[in-house]
C-alpha positions as CSV (number, residue, x, y, z in Angstrom):
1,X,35.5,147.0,180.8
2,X,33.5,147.8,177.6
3,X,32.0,150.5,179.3
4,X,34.9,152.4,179.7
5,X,35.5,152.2,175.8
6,X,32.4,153.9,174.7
7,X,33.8,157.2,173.1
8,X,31.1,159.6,174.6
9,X,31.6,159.2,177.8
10,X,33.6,162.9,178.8
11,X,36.8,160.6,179.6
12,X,37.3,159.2,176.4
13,X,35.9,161.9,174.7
14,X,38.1,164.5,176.4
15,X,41.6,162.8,175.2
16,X,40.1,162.3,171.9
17,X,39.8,166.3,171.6
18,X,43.7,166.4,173.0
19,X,44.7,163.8,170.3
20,X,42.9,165.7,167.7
21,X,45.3,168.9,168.6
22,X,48.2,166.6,168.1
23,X,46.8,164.8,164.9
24,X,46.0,167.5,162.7
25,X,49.2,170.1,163.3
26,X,51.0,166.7,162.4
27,X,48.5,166.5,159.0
28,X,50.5,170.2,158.5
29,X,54.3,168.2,159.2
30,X,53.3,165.5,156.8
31,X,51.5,167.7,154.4
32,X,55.1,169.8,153.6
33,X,57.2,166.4,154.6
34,X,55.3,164.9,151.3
35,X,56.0,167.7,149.5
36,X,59.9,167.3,150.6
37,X,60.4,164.1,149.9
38,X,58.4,164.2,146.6
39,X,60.9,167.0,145.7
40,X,63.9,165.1,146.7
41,X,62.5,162.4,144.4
42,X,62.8,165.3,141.4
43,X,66.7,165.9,141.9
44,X,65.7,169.1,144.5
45,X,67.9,169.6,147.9
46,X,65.2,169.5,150.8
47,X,66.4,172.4,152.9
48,X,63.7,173.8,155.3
49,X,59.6,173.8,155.7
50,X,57.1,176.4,156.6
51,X,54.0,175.2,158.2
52,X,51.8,178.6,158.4
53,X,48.4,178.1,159.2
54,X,46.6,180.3,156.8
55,X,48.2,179.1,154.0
56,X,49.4,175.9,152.2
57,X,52.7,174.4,153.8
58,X,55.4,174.0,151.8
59,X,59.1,172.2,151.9
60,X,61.5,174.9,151.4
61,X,64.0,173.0,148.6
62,X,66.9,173.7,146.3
63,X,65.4,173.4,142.5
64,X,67.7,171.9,139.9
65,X,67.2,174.4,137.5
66,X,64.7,177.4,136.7
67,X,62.4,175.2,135.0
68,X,62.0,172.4,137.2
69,X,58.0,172.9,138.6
70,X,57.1,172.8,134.8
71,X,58.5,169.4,134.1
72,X,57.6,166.2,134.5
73,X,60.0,164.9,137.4
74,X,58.4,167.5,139.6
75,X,54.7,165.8,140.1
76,X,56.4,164.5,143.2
77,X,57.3,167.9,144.6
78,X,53.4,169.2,143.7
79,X,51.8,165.9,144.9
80,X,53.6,164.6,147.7
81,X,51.7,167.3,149.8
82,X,48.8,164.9,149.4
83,X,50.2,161.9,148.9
84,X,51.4,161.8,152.4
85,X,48.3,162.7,154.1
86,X,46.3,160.7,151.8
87,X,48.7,157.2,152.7
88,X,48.0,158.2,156.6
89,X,44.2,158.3,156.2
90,X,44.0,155.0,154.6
91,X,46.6,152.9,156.6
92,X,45.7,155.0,160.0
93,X,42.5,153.0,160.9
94,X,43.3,149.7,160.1
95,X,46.7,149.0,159.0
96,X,49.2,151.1,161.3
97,X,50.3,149.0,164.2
98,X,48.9,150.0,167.7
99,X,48.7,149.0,171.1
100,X,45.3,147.2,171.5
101,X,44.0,150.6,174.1
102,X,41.2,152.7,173.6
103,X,43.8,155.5,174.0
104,X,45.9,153.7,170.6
105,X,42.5,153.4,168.4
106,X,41.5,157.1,169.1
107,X,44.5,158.3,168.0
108,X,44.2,156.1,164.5
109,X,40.9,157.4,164.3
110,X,42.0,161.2,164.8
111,X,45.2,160.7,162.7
112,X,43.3,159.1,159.6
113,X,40.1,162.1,160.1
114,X,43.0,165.1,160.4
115,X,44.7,163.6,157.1
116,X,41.5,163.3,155.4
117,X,40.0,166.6,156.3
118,X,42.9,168.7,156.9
119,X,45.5,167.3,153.9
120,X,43.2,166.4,151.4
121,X,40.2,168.4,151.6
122,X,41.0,172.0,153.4
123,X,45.3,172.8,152.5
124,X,44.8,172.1,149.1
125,X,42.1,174.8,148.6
126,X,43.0,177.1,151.4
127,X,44.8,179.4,149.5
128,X,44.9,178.7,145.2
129,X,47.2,181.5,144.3
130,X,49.4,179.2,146.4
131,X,48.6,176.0,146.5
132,X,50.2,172.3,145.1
133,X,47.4,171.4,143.2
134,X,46.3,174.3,141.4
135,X,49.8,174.5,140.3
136,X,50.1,171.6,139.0
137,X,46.9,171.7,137.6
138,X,48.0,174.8,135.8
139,X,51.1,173.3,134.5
140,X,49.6,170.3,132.7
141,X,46.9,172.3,131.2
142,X,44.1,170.6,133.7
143,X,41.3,173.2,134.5
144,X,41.0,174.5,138.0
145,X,37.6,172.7,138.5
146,X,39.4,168.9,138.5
147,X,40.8,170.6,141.9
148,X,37.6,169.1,143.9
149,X,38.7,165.9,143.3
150,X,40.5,166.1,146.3
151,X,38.0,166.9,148.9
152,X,35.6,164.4,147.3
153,X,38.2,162.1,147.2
154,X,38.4,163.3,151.5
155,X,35.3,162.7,151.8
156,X,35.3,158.6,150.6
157,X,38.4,158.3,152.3
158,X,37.0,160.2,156.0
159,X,34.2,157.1,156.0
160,X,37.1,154.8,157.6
161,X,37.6,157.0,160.1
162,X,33.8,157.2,160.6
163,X,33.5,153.6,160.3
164,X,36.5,152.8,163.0
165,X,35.1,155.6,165.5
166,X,31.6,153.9,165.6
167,X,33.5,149.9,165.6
168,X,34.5,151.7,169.3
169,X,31.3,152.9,169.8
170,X,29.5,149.5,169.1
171,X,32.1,147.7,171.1
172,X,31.0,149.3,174.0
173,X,27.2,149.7,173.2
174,X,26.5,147.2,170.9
175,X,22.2,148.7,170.4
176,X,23.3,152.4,169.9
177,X,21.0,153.8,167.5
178,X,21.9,156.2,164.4
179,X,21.3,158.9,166.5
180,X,24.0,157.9,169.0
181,X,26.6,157.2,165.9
182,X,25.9,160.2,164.5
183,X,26.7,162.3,167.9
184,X,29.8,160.2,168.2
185,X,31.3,161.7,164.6
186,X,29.7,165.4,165.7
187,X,31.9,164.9,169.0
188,X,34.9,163.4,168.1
189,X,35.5,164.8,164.5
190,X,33.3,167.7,163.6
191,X,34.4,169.1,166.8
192,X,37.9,169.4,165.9
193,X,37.7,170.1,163.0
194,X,35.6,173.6,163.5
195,X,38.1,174.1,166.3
196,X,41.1,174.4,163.9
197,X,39.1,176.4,161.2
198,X,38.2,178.9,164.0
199,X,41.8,179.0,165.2
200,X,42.7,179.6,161.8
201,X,40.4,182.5,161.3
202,X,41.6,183.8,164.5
203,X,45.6,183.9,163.9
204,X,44.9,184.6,159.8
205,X,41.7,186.3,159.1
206,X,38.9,185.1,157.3
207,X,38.9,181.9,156.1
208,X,38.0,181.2,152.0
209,X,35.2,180.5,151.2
210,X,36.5,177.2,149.2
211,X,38.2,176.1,151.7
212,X,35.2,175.7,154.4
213,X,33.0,174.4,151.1
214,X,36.0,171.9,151.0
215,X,35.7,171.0,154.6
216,X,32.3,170.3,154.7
217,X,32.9,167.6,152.6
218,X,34.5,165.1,154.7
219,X,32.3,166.6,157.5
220,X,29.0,165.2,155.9
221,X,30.6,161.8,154.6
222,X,31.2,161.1,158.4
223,X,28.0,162.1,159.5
224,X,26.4,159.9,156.8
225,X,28.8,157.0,157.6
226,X,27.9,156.9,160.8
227,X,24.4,156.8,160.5
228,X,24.6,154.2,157.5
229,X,27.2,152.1,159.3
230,X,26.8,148.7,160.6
231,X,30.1,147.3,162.1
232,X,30.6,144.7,164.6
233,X,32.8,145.8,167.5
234,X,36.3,144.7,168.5
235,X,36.9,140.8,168.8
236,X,40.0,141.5,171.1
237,X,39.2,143.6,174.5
238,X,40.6,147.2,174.3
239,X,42.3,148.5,177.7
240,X,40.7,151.5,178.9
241,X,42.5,155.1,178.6
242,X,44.7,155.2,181.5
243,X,47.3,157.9,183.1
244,X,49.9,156.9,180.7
245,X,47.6,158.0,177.3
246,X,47.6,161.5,178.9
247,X,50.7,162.0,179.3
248,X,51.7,160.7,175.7
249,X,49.0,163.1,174.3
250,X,50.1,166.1,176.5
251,X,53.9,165.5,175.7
252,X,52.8,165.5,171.7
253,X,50.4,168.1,171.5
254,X,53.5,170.3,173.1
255,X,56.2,169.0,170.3
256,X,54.0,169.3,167.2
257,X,52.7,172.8,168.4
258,X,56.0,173.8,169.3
259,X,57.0,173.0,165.7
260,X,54.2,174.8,163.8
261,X,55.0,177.6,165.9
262,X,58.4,178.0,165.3
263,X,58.1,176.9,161.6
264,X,55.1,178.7,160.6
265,X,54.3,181.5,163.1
266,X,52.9,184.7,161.9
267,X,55.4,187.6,161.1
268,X,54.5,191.5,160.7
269,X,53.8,192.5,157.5
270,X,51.6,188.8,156.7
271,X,54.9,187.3,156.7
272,X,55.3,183.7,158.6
273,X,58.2,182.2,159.7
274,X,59.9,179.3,157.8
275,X,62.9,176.9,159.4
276,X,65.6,176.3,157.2
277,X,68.2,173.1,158.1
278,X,69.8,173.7,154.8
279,X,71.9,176.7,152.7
280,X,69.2,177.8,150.3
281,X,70.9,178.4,146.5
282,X,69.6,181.0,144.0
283,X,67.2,178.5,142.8
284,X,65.3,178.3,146.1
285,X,61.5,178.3,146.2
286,X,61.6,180.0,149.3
287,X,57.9,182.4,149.2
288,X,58.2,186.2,149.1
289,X,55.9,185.4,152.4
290,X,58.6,183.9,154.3
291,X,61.3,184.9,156.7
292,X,63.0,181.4,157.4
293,X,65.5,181.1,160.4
294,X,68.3,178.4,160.7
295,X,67.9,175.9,162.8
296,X,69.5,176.6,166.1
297,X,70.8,180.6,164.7
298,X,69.3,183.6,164.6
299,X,70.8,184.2,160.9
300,X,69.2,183.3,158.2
301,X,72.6,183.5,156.0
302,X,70.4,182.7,152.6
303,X,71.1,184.5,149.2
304,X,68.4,186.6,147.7
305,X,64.9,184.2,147.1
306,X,63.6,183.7,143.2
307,X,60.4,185.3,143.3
308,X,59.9,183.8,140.0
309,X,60.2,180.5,141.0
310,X,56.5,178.1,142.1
């Protein structure tokens, strides 16, 4: 039985790859569902999202007045973009309810490593013309250096997932040596993790500079948890990864892609699609970069975007 929990062998290590693609388009989703509900928060009308994978998400709202990104109410709007993620890494590893499967503590571990290196370390410096924090950095007089908090702040947080990921590992091979806890945060996170930056550099171009810097973070914490870390393995047995964690991964890779695809694919002219649930007003943040789409229409039916609104 605890043989077929130890996350290198290719089965376990193959539907931790397929949760990865379902964890960190959902880090995207959560990142611009933070920012949503942080602006609702404010006294904004949540009315769409964009989820565009060369630049920072963002929840397409309804602003109470021209002013509203400069005042205080609106830290949620800026913020909740991080918030989110930043909740899902801590509570993901230890503290979300699971079934007791390997298939269950994979996807904890992928879900609390996509939040931690995709919502906190690489969106918020992916683009900084663009992005939450710098804005709200710039708005309370902050300089743009305080912006690597959040990466370093990643990186502290990623060590949970590097410490619950080698718990597995130790489980099933209770004597594997650094070397073999090391490979196992190579494998299962660093993996991933290169895989979306390259498919990012694909669909967008090349990739900042920051924003790799950024990434790297996390990426060493891990490795340097995992070689540091002594856990004891699981007290309760773990049931293996069976049919049934295939076809939940399958099922939610295809839904979250699905929706970054129609919420955030690229447009001609560097434009990206944007889906809209709501009637935007003429104090809509909606970017110049944007051609949203109502939900179930072809019409978009919007009045003219403020460009001069963040």
């Amino acid at each position: 039985m605890h043989r077929d929990l130890n996350p290198l062998i290719p089965r376990n290590l193959l539907i931790s790859w397929l949760l990865a693609m379902f964890a960190i388009p959902l880090t995207l989703v959560a990142a611009a569902a933070g920012q949503g509900i942080g602006a609702w928060f404010g006294g904004c009308s949540w009315i769409g999202i964009t989820l565009p994978l060369g630049r920072p998400v963002w929840a397409l709202v309804n602003e109470p007045s021209i002013h509203f990104a400069s005042l205080g109410t609106a830290d949620g709007y800026w913020l909740g973009s991080l918030i989110l993620p930043l909740l899902l890494a801590l509570l993901a590893p230890g503290f979300i309810p699971r079934a007791r499967t390997a298939g269950a503590e994979l996807l904890m571990i992928q879900l609390a490593w996509a939040s931690a290196f995709a919502g906190l370390a690489w969106l918020p410096l992916l683009d900084l013309t663009d992005s939450h924090l710098s804005h709200w950095l710039d708005f309370h007089r902050l300089g743009q250096h305080w912006i690597w908090v959040a990466p370093a702040v990643a990186g502290l947080i990623a060590l949970l997932a590097a410490n619950r990921l080698t718990k597995l590992l130790v489980t099933a091979s209770p004597h594997a040596g650094s070397g073999t806890r090391v490979t196992a945060a190579v494998l299962h996170l660093w993996l991933p993790a290169a895989g979306w930056m390259l498919l990012v550099g694909i669909v967008s171009g090349p990739l900042s500079h920051r924003a790799v810097a950024a990434a790297a973070i996390p990426c060493g914490a891990v490795a340097l948890g995992a070689l540091l870390a002594r856990p004891v393995g699981h007290s309760r047995p773990l049931e293996p990864v069976n049919t049934r964690t295939w076809v939940y991964g399958l099922t939610a890779v295809f839904l979250t892609g699905a929706l970054v695809w129609v919420a955030g694919r690229p447009l001609p002219n560097q434009h990206n699609a944007g889906l809209l649930w709501g009637r935007p007003l003429a104090t809509n943040n909606i970017r110049s970069w944007v051609t949203p789409k109502r939900l179930f229409s072809r019409q978009t039916g919007i009045e003219r975007p403020r460009e001069d609104l963040p």
